[in-house]
N, C-alpha and C positions, 0 to 999 in steps of 0.2 A: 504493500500500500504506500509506503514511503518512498521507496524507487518510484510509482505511478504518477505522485504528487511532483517529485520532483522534477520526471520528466516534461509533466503538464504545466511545471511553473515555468522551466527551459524555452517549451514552446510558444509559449503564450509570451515570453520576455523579447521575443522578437519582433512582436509590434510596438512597443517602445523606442527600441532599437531600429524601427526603418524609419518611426517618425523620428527619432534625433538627428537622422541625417538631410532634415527638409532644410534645417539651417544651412549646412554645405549646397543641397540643392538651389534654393531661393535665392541664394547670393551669387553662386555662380550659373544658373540656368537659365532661371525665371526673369520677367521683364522688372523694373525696379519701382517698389510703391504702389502695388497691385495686391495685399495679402486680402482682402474678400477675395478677387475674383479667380485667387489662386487657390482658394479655399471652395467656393462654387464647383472648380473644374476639378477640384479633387472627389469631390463629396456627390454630384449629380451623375455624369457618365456611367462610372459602373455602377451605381443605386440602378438607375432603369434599365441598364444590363443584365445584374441579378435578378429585379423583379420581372423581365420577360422572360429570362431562362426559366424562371419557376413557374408560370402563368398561373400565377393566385396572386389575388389583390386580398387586402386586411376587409374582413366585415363584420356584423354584427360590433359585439365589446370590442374586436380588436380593431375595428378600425380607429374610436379615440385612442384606444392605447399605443397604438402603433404613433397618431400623429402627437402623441406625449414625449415617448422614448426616441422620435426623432429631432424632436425639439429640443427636446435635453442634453440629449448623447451628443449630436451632429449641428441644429441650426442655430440655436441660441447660445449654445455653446463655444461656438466658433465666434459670433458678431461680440460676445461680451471678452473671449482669449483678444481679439483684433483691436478691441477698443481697448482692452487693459496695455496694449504693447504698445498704441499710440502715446499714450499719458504717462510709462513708466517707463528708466531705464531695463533691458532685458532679463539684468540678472534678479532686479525685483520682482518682474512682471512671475518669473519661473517661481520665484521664493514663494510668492502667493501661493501661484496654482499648486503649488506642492502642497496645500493644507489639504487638499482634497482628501486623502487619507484619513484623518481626522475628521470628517466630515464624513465617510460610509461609515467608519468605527459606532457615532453615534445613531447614523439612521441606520445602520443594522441592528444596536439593542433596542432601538424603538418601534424598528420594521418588522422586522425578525427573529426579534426576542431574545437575539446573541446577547449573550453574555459578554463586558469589558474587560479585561484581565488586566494584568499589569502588564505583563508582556508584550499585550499589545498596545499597548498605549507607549511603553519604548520604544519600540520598533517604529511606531509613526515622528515621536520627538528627535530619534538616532537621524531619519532619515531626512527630514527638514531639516537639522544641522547639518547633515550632508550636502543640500542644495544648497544649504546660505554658502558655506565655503568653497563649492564648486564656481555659483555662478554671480556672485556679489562684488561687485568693483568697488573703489576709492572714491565712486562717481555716484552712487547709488542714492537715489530719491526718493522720494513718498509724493502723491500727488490724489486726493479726495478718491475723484472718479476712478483714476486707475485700483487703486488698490479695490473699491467695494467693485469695479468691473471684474477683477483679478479674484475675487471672492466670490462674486457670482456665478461667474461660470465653472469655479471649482466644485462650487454646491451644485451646479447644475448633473456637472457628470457624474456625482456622487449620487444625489437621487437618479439618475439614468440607471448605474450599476445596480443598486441596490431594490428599486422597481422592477426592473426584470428578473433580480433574483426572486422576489417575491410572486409574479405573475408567471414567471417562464414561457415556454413558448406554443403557440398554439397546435395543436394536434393536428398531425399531418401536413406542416408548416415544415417545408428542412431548413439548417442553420442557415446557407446562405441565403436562399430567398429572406427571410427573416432580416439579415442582414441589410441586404438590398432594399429591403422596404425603409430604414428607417437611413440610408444614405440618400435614399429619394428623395426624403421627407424634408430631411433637414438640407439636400440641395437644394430642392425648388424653395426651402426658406431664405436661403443666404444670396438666392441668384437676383431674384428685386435690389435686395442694399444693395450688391455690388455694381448691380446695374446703375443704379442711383449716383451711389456714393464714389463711385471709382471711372474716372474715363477709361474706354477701350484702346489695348494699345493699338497705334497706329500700321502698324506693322510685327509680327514676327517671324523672329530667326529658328532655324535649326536647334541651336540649343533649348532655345523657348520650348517647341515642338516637345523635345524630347523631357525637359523639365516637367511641364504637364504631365506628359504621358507618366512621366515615374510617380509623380502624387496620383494621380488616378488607378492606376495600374497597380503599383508598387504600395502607395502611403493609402492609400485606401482600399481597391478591393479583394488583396491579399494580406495585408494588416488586421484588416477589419473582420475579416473574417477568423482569422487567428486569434484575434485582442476576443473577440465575441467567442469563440469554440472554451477558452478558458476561462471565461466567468462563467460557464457551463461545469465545469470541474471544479473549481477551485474555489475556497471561500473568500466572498467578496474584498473583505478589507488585504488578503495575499494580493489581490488581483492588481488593486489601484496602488500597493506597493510597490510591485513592481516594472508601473507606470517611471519610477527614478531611473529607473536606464535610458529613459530620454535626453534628460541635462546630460545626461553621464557621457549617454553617446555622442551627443553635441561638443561637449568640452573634447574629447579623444579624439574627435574628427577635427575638430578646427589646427589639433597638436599637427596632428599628421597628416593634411592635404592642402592646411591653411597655414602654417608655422606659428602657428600663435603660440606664447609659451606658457606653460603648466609651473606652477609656485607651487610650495610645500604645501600653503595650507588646501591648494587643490586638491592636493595627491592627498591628503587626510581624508578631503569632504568624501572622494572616490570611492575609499576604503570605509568611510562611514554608509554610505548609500550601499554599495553590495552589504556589510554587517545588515543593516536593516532588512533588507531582501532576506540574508539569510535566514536574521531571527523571526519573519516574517514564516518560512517554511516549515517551522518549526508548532508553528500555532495548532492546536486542536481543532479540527474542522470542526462544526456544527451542524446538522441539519438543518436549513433554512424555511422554512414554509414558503408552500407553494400552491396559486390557485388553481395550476395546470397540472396534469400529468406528467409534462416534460417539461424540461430544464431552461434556460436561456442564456441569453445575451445582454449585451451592453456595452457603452464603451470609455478611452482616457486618453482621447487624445491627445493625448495626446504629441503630440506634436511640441513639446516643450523647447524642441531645438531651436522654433520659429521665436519664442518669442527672445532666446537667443541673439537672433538676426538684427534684431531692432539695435543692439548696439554697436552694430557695424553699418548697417543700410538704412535702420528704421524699420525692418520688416518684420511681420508679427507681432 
């Protein structure tokens, strides 16, 4: 059982890890000062990819609950990360979103009944120290909006994870159509702002092209699918811990494709975020209540590497 877990934290830790590389992406691919519409063409293409490969739409309960957990997980989620990275240096905006953890801890004993232990509740303090020392500069600010943005969307994907653990997924529904629904969902929510809010670039290039194509392809419909298959196995507050491979993989990439350089108290925060993951492994699963027969999904964007980017480009 412990071999199982561990292998299902492994798998699941690799959509953190493809969103910490959107940083690398966005700066060197992506067109510059476009993070909605980057987020749109992440989150919409393969949602209605998924949802025609599975030919079922949500109905009856699941269709509000579907356009819930899309909102949550994918569209609201996204425009509150985008807004917290305009108003904050990068390494705060990440600091934020890291409470997420703390945030399913409580709505799992209140959802779900879980039980708080001490253990877990280090494990979530271990690994927010971990981010502050990864991703915190000499330059770091506080600003109203950003921070309760940077709050909001933390709590957003916290109730996302933690609602579908409790509802799971509807009967004769498979994971990725499931998936697909609620990258639908929350594309066609983000694709208006972007439309709105962000001019179209005028032109792109080859790399553009292919930037896309890896958030869509890559940071979404194989991420997503993977980040979803393990809040299916694994208890939810495991899950959104080992959401910190995001910063983690952001800060390692920038070392090694970007020459950016790594400080000690990096190399400590590194070492504190894997600790946490690991005591995170270690926790007593629970049985969670559920109104379904079968299990589900959710999700954690995510993508921590982006709001990285803001302190090099502004992105994220």
């Amino acid at each position: 059982m412990k071999d199982r877990s561990a292998f299902d934290s492994a798998i699941t830790a690799l959509a953190p890890v493809v969103w910490g590389s959107t940083y690398l992406v966005t700066t060197q691919l992506l067109p510059v000062d476009r993070p909605l519409l980057a987020a749109a063409i992440r989150a919409l293409p393969g949602g209605l990819i998924l949802t025609a490969m599975g030919r079922t739409l949500p109905h009856g309960r699941w269709l509000w609950r579907a356009l819930v957990l899309g909102a949550l997980n994918i569209g609201v989620f996204f425009y509150l990360l985008f807004l917290a990275a305009y108003h904050l240096p990068g390494g705060v905006a990440s600091l934020v979103g890291s409470i997420q953890p703390v945030f399913v801890l409580l709505l799992s004993a209140l959802l779900l009944k879980d039980t708080i232990r001490s253990r877990q509740v280090a494990a979530c303090l271990l690994g927010l120290a971990g981010v502050a020392l990864l991703v915190l500069g000499p330059k770091a600010g506080l600003d109203t909006v950003g921070v309760f943005a940077g709050m909001g969307g933390a709590a957003c994907m916290a109730t996302g994870i933690v609602l579908t653990k409790r509802w799971g997924r509807p009967p004769g529904v498979g994971l990725l159509t499931f998936t697909g629904w609620q990258l639908a969902i929350g594309g066609l929510l983000i694709t208006p702002v972007a439309l709105l809010g962000e001019p179209l670039p005028t032109h792109l290039t080859w790399n553009n092209v292919i930037g896309f194509a890896y958030l869509s392809l890559i940071g979404a419909f194989l991420a997503y699918a993977v980040w979803f298959r393990g809040i299916e196995r694994l208890p939810a507050l495991t899950v959104s811990l080992l959401g910190f491979a995001s910063p983690l993989t952001a800060t390692l990439l920038g070392y090694i494709f970007l020459r950016q350089q790594l400080t000690l108290l990096q190399g400590v925060g590194a070492v504190g975020v894997v600790a946490a993951v690991l005591l995170a492994q270690r926790l007593p699963g629970r049985g969670s209540r559920r109104a379904d027969p079968e299990p589900v999904l959710a999700e954690p964007v995510v993508t921590a590497g982006q709001n990285l980017a803001k302190e090099k480009e502004g992105v994220r």
